[in-house]
GUVO-690879 format. One line per 2 residues: number of its first residue (from 0); their letters; for each residue x, y, z of C-alpha. Coordinates in Angstrom, 3 decimals, decimal comma, padded with zeros to 6 digits. Layout:
BEGIN
NUM = a = X:Y:Z ~ ...
//
This chain:
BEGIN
0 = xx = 006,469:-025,633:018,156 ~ 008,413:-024,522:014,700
2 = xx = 007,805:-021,164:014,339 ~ 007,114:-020,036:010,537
4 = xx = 009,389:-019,060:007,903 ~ 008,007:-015,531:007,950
6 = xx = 008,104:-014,621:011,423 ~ 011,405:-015,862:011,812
8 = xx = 012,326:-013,337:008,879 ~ 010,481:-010,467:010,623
10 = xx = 012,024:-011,620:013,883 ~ 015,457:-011,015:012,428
12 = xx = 015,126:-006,899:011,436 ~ 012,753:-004,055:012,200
14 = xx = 010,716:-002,695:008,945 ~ 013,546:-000,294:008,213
16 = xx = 016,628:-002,402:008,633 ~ 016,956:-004,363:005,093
18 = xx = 019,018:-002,406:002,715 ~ 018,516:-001,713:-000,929
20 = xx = 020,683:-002,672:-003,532 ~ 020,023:001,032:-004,824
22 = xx = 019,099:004,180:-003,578 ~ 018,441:007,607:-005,379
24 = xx = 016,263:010,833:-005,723 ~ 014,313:011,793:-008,522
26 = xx = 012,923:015,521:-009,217 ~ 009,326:015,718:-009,161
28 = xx = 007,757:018,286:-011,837 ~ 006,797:020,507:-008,938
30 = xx = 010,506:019,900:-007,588 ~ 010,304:017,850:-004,472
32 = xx = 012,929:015,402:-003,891 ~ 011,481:012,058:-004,477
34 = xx = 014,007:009,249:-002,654 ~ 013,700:006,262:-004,390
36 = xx = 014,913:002,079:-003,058 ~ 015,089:-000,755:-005,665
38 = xx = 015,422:-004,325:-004,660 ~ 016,128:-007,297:-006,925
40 = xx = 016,592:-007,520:-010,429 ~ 014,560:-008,363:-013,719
42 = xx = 011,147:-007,317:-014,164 ~ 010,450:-003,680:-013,030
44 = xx = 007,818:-003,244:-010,686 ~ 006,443:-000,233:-008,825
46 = xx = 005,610:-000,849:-005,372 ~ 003,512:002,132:-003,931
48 = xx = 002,887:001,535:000,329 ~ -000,204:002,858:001,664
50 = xx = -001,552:005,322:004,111 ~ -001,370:007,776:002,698
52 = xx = 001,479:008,973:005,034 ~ 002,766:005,576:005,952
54 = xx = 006,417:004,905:005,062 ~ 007,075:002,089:002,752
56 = xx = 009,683:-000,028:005,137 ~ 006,653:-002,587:006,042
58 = xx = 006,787:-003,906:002,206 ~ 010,637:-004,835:002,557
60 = xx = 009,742:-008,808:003,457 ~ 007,614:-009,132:000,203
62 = xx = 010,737:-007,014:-002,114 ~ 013,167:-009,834:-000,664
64 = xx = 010,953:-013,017:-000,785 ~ 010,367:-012,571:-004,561
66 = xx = 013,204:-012,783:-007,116 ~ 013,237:-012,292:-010,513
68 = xx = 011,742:-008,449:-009,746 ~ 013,238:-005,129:-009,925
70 = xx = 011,249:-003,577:-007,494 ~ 011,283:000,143:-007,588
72 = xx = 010,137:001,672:-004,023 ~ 009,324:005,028:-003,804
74 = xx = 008,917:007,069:-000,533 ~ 005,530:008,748:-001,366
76 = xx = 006,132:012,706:-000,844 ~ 005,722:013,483:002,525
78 = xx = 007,006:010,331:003,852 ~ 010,785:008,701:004,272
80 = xx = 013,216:010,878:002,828 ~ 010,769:012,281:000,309
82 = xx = 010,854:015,661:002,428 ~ 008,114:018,614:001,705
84 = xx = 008,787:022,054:002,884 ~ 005,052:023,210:002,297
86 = xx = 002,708:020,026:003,221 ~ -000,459:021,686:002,591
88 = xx = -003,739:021,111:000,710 ~ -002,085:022,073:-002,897
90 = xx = 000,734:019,778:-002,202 ~ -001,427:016,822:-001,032
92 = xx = -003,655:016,492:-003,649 ~ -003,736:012,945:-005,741
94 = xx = -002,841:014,415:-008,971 ~ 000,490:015,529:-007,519
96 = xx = 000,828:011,960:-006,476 ~ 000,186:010,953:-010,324
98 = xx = 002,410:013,204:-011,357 ~ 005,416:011,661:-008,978
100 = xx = 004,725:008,346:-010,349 ~ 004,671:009,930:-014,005
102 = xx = 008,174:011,238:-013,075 ~ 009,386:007,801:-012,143
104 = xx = 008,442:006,085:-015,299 ~ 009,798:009,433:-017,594
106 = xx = 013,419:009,037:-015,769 ~ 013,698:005,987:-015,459
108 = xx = 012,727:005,166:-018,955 ~ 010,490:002,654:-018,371
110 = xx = 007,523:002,592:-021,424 ~ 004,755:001,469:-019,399
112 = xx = 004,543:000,971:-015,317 ~ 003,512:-002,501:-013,753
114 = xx = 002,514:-001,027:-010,287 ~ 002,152:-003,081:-007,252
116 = xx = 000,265:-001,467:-004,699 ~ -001,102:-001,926:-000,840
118 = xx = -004,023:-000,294:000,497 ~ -003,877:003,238:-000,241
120 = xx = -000,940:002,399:-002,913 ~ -003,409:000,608:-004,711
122 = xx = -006,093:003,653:-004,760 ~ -003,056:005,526:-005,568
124 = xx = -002,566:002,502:-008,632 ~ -006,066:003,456:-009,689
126 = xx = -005,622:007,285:-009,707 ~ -003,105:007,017:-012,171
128 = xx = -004,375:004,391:-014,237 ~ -006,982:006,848:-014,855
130 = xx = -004,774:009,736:-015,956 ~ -002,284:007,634:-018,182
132 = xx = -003,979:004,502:-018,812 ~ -001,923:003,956:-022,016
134 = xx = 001,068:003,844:-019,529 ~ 000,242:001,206:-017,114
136 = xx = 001,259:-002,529:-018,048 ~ -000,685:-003,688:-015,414
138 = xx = -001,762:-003,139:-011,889 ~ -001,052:-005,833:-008,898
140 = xx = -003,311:-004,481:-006,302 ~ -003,155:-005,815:-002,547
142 = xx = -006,220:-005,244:-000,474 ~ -006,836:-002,245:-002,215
144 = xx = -008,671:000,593:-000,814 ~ -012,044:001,415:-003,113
146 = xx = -012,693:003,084:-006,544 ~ -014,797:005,513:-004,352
148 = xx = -015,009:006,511:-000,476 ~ -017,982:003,975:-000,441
150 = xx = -016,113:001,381:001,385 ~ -014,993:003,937:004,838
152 = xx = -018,693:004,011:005,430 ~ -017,681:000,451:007,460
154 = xx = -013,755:000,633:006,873 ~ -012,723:001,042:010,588
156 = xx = -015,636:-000,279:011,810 ~ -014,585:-003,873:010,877
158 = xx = -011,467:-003,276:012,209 ~ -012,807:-001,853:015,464
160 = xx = -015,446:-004,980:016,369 ~ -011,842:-007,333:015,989
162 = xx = -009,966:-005,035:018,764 ~ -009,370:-006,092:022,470
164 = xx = -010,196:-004,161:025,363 ~ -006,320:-003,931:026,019
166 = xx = -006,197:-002,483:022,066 ~ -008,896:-000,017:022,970
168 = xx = -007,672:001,088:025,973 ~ -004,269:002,033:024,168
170 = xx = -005,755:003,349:021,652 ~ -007,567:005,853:024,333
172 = xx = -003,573:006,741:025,278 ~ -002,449:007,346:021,865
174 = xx = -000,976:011,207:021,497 ~ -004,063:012,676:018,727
176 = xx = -002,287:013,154:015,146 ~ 000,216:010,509:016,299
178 = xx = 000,197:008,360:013,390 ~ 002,230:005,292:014,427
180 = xx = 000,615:005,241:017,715 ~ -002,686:005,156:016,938
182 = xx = -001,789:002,743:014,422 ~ -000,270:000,240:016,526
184 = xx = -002,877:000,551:019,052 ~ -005,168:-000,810:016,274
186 = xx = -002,898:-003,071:014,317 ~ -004,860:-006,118:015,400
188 = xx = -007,761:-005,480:013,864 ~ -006,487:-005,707:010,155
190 = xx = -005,570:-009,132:011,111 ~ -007,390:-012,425:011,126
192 = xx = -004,452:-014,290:013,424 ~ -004,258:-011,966:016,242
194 = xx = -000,602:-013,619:017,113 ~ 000,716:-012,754:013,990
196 = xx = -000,828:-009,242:014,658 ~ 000,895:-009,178:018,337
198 = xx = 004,203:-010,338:016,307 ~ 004,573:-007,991:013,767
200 = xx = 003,363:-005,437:015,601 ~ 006,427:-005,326:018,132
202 = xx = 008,384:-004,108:014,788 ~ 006,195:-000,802:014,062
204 = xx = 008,518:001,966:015,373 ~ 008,826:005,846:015,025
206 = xx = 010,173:005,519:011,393 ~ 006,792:004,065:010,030
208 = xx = 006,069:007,261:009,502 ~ 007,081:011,364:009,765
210 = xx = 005,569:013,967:011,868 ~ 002,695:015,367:009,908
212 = xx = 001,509:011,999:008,734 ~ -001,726:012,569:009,900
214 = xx = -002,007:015,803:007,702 ~ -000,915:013,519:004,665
216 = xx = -003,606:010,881:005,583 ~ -006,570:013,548:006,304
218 = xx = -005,670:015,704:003,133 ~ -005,199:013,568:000,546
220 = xx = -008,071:011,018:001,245 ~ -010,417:014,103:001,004
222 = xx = -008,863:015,073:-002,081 ~ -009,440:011,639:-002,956
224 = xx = -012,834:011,226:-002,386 ~ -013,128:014,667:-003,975
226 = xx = -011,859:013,282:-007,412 ~ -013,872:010,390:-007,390
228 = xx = -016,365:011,301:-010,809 ~ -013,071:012,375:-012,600
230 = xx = -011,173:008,770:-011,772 ~ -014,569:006,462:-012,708
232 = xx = -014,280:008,310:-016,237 ~ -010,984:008,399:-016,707
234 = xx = -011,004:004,380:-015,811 ~ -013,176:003,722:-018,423
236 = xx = -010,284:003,990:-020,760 ~ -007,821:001,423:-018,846
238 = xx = -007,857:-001,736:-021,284 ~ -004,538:-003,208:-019,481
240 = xx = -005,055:-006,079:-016,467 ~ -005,908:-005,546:-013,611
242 = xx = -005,256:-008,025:-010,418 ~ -006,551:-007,773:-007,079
244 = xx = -005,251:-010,513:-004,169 ~ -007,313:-010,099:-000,963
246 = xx = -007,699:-011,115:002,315 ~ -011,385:-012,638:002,911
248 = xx = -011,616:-011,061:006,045 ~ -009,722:-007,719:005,569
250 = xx = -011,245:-004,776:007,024 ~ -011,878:-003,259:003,398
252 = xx = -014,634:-005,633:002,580 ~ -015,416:-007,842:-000,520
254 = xx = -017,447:-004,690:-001,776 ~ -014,502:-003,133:-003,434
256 = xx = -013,362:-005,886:-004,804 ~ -016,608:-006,293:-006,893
258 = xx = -016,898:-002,461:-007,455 ~ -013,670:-002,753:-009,783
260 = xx = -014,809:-005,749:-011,578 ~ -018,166:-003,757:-012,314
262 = xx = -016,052:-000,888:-013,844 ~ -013,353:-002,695:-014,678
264 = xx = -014,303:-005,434:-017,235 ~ -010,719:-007,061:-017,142
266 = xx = -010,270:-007,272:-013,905 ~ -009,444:-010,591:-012,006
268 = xx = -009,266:-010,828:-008,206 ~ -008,190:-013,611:-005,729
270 = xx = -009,630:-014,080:-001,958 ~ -007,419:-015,837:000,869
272 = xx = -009,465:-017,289:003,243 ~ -008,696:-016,846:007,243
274 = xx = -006,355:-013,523:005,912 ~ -006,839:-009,878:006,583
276 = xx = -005,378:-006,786:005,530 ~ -001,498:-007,686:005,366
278 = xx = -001,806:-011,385:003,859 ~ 002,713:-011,575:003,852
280 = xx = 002,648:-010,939:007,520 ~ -000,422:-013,726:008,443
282 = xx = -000,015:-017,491:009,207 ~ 002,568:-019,522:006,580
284 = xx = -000,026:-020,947:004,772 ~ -002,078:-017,871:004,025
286 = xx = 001,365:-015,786:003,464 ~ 002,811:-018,783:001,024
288 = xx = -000,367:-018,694:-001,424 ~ -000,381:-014,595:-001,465
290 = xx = 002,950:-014,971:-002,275 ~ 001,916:-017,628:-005,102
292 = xx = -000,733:-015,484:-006,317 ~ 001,146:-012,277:-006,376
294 = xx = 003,757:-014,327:-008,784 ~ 001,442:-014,987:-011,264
296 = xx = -000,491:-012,027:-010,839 ~ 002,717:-010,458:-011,896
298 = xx = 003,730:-012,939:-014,760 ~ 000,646:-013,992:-016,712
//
């Protein structure tokens, strides 16, 4: 049987083997190091990873498939080479996170930011929209997290009642506050092709993300859930569009999906049927239409 494009690409390198075409640090206001890839040229876009804590590598296949983009990468502090000497609960907090993103667009001179983000990079996406909405082109968001914690009231339970016994059982082994273990241990349940799951998941190694990860995760999503009155107001101001391409059966449920449209008015969102969390790394025809949709989303 022909194996797919895709997984012959993911095959072919681990997460953290493709190389940039550029690679630098920027200096956060609060003075942390931020490391920065870009891939491609033309049309910059900001491509935030999610977690929080989780390296970006895992977003390499979609910076190569697309041309015509100048995607700008940034390890998120904590995470990569975007080293913190004090990772603590006035370090972790969103609006430091705005504030890195802020950075990028001051010096790199870039008027307004067209962010693409995954999962937590796309609650990230709506944290800052809320601060600077008069600096955001547009937001591309990929199976966004929520607006507000609603949505991890059944988050892992959806991707719990998908797990094997063999997935629970490792997840029983995992090392507690070991990110990347207990990740892979539950990889296949933000999946709706459990092979593809089984595939990619072979290529999650120690460099998905640093020691203290956990911290990262824990903190900030508190701080985000904190925040939450603060970013509904503040959203009320975004006027720029807003995209949202989803799996129909990722774990984050159709819920937030329709909780943006309800607060934002512009919003426009996209469903791919038989796809879950990670719709690039799925079967080839559900990973050739998000890759269709993401285009357009990003053009029009």
């Amino acid at each position: 049987m022909r194996k797919p494009w895709f997984l012959i690409c993911l095959l072919s390198f681990s997460f953290t083997e493709l190389l940039a075409q550029k690679s630098y640090f920027i200096t956060t206001p609060d003075k942390i190091k931020l490391y920065i890839n870009e891939y491609g040229t033309g049309k910059p876009v900001v491509m935030l990873a999610g977690g929080p804590g989780i390296n970006p590598g895992y977003l390499q296949p979609i910076c190569h498939k697309m041309t015509g983009y100048r995607f700008i990468v940034p390890d998120q502090r904590g995470t990569g080479r975007s080293v913190m000497n004090n990772m603590d609960s006035l370090n972790l907090v969103v609006d430091k996170y705005v504030e890195d993103l802020e950075a990028v667009r001051v010096q790199l001179k870039l008027p307004k930011l067209t962010i693409c983000g995954h999962s937590w990079g796309g609650m990230l996406a709506y944290a800052y929209a809320a601060k600077y909405p008069d600096k955001v082109e547009r937001l591309v968001l990929l199976g966004p997290g929520g607006i507000t914690p609603r949505f991890f009231a059944y988050f892992y339970s959806n991707i719990n009642f998908r797990l094997h016994q063999e997935d629970r059982d490792e997840a029983s082994h995992a090392v507690a506050g070991d990110l990347v273990a207990e990740l892979k241990a539950i990889w296949p349940g933000y999946f709706f092709s459990r092979e593809r799951a089984l595939a990619s998941k072979q290529l999650l190694d120690s460099s998905l993300a640093n020691k203290g990860a956990s911290k990262i995760d824990q903190v900030t999503t508190g701080n985000y859930n904190a925040t939450t009155i603060a970013r509904l107001n503040g959203l009320h101001n975004y006027k720029s569009p807003l995209y949202i391409i989803q799996g129909r059966q990722d774990p984050v449920g159709e819920s937030t999906v329709y909780e943006t449209a309800e607060l934002v008015k512009q919003s426009k969102f996209s469903f791919i049927e038989n796809c879950g969390h990670l719709p690039w790394l799925e079967e080839e025809k559900e990973a050739s239409e998000f890759y269709e949709l993401l285009d357009y989303s990003l053009k029009n």
